[in-house]
C-alpha positions in Angstrom: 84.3 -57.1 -13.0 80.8 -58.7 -12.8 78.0 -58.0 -14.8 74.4 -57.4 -13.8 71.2 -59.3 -14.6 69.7 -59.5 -17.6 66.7 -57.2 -18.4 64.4 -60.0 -18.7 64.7 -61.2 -15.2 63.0 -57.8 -14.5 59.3 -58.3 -15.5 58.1 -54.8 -13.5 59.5 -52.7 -16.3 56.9 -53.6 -18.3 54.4 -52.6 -15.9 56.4 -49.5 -14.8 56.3 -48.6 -18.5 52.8 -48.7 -18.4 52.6 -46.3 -15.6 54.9 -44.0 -17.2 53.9 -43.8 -20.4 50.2 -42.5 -18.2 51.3 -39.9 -16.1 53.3 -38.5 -19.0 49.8 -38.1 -20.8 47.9 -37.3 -17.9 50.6 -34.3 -17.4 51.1 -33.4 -20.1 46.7 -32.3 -20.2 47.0 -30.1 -16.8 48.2 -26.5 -16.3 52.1 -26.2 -16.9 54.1 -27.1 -13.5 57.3 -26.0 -12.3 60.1 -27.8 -14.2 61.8 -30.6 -12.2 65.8 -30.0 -11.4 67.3 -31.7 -14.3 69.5 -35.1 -14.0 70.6 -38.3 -15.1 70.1 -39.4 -11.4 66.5 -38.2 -10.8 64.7 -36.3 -13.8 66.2 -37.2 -17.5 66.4 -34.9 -20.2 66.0 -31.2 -19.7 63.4 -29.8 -22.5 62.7 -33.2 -24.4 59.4 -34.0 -26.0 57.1 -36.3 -23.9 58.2 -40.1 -25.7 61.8 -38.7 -24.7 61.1 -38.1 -21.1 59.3 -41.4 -20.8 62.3 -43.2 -22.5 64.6 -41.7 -20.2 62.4 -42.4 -17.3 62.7 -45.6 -18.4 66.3 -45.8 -18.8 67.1 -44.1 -15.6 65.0 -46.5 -13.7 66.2 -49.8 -15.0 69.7 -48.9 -14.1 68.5 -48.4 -11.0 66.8 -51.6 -10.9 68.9 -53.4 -12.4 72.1 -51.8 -10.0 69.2 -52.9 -7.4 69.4 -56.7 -8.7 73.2 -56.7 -8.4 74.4 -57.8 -5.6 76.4 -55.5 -3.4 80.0 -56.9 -2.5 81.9 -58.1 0.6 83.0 -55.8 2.6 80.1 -53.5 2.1 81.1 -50.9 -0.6 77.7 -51.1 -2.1 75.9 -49.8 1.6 73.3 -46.8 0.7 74.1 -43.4 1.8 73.7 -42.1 5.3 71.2 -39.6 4.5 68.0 -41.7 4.2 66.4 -41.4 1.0 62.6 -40.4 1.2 59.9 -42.3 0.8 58.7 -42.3 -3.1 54.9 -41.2 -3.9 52.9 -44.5 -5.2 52.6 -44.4 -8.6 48.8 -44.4 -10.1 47.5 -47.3 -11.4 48.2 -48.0 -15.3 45.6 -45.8 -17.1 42.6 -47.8 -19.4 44.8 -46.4 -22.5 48.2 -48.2 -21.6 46.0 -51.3 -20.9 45.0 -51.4 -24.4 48.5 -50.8 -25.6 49.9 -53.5 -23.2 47.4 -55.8 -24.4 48.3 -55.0 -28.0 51.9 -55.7 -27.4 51.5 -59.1 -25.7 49.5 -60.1 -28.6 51.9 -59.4 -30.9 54.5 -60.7 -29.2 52.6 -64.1 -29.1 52.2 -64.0 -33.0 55.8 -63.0 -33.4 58.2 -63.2 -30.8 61.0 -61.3 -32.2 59.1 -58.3 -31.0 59.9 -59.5 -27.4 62.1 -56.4 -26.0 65.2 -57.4 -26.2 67.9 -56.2 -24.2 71.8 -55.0 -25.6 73.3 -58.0 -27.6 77.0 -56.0 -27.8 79.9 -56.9 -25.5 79.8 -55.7 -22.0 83.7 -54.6 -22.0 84.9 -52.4 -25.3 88.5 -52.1 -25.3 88.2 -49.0 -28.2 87.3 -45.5 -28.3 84.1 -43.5 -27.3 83.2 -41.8 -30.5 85.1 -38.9 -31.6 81.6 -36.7 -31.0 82.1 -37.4 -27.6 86.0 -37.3 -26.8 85.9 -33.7 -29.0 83.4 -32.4 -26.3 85.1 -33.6 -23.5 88.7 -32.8 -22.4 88.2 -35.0 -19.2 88.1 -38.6 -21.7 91.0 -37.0 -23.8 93.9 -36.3 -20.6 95.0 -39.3 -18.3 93.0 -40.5 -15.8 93.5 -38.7 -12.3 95.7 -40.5 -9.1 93.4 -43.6 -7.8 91.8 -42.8 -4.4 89.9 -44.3 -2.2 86.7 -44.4 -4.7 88.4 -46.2 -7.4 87.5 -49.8 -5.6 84.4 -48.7 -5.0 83.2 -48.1 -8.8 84.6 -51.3 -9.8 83.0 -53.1 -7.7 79.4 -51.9 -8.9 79.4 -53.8 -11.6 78.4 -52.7 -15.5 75.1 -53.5 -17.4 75.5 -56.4 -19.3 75.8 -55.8 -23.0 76.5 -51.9 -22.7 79.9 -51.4 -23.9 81.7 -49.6 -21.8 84.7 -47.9 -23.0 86.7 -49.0 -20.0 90.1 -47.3 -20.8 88.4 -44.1 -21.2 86.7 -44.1 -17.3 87.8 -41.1 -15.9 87.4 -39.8 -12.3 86.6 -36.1 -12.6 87.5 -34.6 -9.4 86.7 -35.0 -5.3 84.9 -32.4 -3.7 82.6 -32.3 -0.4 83.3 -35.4 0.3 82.5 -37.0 -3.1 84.3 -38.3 -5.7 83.0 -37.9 -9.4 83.2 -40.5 -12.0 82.3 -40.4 -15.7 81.7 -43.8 -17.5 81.2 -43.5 -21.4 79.4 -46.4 -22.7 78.2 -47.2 -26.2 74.9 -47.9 -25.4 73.9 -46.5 -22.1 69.9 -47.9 -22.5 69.5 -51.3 -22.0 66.9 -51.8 -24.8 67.8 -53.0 -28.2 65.9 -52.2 -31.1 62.9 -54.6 -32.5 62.1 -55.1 -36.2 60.1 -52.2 -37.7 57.5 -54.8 -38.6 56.4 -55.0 -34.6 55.3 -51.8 -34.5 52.9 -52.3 -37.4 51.7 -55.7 -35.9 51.2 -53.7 -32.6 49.1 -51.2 -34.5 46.9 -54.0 -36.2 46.9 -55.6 -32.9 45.2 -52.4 -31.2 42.7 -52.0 -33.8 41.7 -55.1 -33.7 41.2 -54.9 -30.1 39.0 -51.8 -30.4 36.6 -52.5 -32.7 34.2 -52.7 -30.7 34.8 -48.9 -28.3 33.9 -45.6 -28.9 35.7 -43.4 -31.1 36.8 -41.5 -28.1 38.3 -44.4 -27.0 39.8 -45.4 -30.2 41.6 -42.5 -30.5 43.0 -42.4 -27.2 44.2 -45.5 -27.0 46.0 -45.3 -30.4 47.5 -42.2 -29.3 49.3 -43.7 -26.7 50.3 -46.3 -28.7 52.3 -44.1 -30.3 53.6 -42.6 -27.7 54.8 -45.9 -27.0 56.5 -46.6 -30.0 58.2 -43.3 -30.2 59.7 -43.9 -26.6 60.7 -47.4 -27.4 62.3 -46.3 -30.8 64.2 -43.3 -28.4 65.2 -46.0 -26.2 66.7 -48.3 -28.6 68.1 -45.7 -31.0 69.5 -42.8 -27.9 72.6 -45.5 -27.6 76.0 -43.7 -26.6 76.4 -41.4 -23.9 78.0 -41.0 -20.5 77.0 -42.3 -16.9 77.4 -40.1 -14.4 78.4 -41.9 -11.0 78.8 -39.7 -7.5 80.6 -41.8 -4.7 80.7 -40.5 -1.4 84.0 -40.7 0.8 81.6 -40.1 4.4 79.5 -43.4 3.7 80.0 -45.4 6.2 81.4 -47.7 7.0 83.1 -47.2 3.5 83.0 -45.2 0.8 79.3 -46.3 -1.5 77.4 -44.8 -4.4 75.1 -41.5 -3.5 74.1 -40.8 -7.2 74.2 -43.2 -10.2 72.3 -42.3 -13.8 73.2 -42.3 -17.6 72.1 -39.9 -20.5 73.9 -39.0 -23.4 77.1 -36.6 -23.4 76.6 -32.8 -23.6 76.7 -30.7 -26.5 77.0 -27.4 -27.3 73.7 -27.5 -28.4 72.7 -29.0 -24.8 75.2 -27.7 -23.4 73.6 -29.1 -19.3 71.9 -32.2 -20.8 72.0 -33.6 -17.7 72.9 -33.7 -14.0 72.4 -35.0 -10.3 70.9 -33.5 -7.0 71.7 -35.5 -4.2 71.0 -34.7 -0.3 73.2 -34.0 2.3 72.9 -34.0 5.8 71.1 -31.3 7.4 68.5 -30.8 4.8 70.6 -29.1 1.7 72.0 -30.9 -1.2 74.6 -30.9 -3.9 74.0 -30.1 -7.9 76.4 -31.1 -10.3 76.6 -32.5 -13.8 78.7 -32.9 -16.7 79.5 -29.8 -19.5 81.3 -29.5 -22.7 84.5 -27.8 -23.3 85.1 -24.5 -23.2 82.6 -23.8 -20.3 85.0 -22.5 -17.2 82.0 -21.5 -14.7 78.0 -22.7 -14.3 76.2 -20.2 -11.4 72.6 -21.7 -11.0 69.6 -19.0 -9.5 67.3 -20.1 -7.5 63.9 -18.2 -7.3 62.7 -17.2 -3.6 59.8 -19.0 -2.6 57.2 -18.9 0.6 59.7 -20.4 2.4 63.0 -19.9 0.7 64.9 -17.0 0.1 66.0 -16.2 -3.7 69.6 -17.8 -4.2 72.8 -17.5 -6.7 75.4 -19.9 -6.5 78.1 -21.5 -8.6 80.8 -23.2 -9.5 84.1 -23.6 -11.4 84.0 -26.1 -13.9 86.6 -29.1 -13.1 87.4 -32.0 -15.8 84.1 -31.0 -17.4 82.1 -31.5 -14.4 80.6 -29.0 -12.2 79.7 -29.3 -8.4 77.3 -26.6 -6.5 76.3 -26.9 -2.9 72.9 -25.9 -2.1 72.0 -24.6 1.4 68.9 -26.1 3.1 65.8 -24.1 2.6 66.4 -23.4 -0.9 63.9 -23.3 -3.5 63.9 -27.3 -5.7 63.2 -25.6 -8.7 66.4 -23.9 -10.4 65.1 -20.6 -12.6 67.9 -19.9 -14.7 71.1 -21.6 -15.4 74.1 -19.3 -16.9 77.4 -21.1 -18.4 80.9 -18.6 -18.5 82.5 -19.8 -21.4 86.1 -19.5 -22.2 85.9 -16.8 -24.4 84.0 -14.4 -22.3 80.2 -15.1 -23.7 77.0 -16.5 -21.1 75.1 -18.9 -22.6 71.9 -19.1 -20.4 69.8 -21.9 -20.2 66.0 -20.8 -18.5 64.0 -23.5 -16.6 60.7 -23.1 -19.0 60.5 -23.8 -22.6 62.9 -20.8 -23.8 65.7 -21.7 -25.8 69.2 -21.9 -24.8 70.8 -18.4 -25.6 74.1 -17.0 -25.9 75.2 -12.9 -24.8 78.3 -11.1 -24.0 81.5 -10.8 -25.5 83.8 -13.1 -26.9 82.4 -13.2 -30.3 
């Protein structure tokens, strides 16, 4: 089993960041949009204050860099899907604001250079046990692992993130559906940012004001609010450590089986009961939702809202080894409306799209 690069060979992160970290303000001033699909794959948390959705971001995009960096194996079991994937809007320049806090950061850095991010220090391969938080909410890590088929080859030859743990006796394929296999991978620390001494944050602060002595207070106020934003996403990403990565391996990639969806978040609650999940295309123009659930939730049905061009939808899906798989027709709505979860014991729990709060009716007690 090999292990990937090291975050540091990655300098873009730090300019990525930057871009984050600005479009998260600059949305966050504009009339409310739809809500993105959620996922580990392509969207992060579902309902999580701003620093959280940048962390994930974050996260979710230097696995993907990083699985980007590793180099696929012989034989080809690392080739891309056969749907093409489309091309990605540019990213806006870094906003005046994250200049100042990038500035800020580099100088402290230079003064102190323990406040260098740092990337995970534990042991790639942890023989033990997820934590019993996790392994209570999931039956799937708890049973034995399924029959090997022929995606079993293919997930270990992707390779883990150096330094996250992962609880490799606890890997467990899900189940195989439309052509896909579904894997869950529990890791101890699923981000590959280790925390920094609480000092560097004060540094960066005295940093920044140094640097603006000499704006308006317009300015100054801006630019220390993202700093904080900054500091509160890098804090998430340091201190949001176990949780699960979601892998979907399709059988119909040819010439053999390869990765179609690939993301990590932390493990679902009853609390966040749909934390997280992955929409992947298929050929044809439709795609496929699924995601990972705690026990005791037998069915998810997701509704779809009609739009100019897509008729209103309701579809769903038993819930297999925790993990539930819904195929979406083409000309379907992106933007799921309401999410409802049959639970064991006869109550709904449903989750809305906006800002509501998960709720639970029916029977059951």
């Amino acid at each position: 089993m090999s292990e990937r690069e090291r975050f540091e060979d990655l300098p873009i992160l730090g300019d990525l960041r930057d871009v984050l970290s600005a479009r998260m303000r600059e949305a966050d001033a504009v009339a409310p949009r739809p809500q993105r699909r959620r996922g580990w794959a392509i969207a992060g948390l579902r309902r999580a204050p701003l620093a959280l959705a940048v962390a994930v971001a974050l996260a979710v995009v230097a696995v993907g860099l990083l699985a980007l960096h590793h180099r696929s194996p012989a034989g080809g079991h690392g080739s891309p899907p056969a749907t093409p994937a489309p091309t990605p809007t540019p990213a806006p320049p870094p906003s005046p604001m994250a200049g100042y806090v990038n500035r800020a950061e580099k100088e402290t850095i230079a003064r102190d250079h323990a406040c260098a991010s740092a990337t995970n220090r534990g042991q790639t391969i942890d023989h033990g046990a997820p934590p019993q938080a996790m392994l209570s909410e999931l039956g799937v890590l708890r049973r034995p692992p399924l029959a090997a088929d022929p995606t079993n080859k293919v997930l270990y030859s992707i390779g883990w993130d150096k330094g996250a743990g992962v609880y490799v006796n606890y890997i467990r394929r899900a189940r195989t559906i439309y052509g896909r296999s579904y894997w869950l991978v529990p890791e101890a620390r699923v981000t590959p940012f280790a925390p920094i001494p609480d000092r560097c944050y004060r540094e960066q602060r005295a940093a920044l004001a140094r640097d603006l002595r000499h704006v308006s207070p317009r300015v100054r106020r801006q630019a220390l609010q993202a700093l904080v934003d900054d500091q509160t996403a890098r804090r998430t990403q340091a201190g949001h450590r176990a949780g699960l990565c979601f892998i979907e391996i399709g059988l119909h990639v040819r010439p053999h089986p390869g990765a179609v969806g690939f993301g990590c978040a932390g493990a679902p609650t009853p609390a966040d009961p749909m934390q997280g999940g992955s929409l992947t295309a298929t050929p044809g123009g439709g795609a496929i939702s699924s995601g990972v659930v705690p026990d005791g939730v037998v069915r998810v049905t997701e509704r779809f809202a009609a739009s100019a061009d897509a008729p209103a939808r309701t579809l769903s899906s038993d819930v297999v080894n925790n993990v539930y798989v819904i195929r979406i027709p083409p000309h379907t709505s992106p933007f799921m409306a309401q999410a409802h979860l049959q639970m064991s014991d006869g109550r709904v729990v449903t989750i809305s799209s906006g800002p509501s709060q998960v709720k639970a009716v029916g029977g059951g007690g």
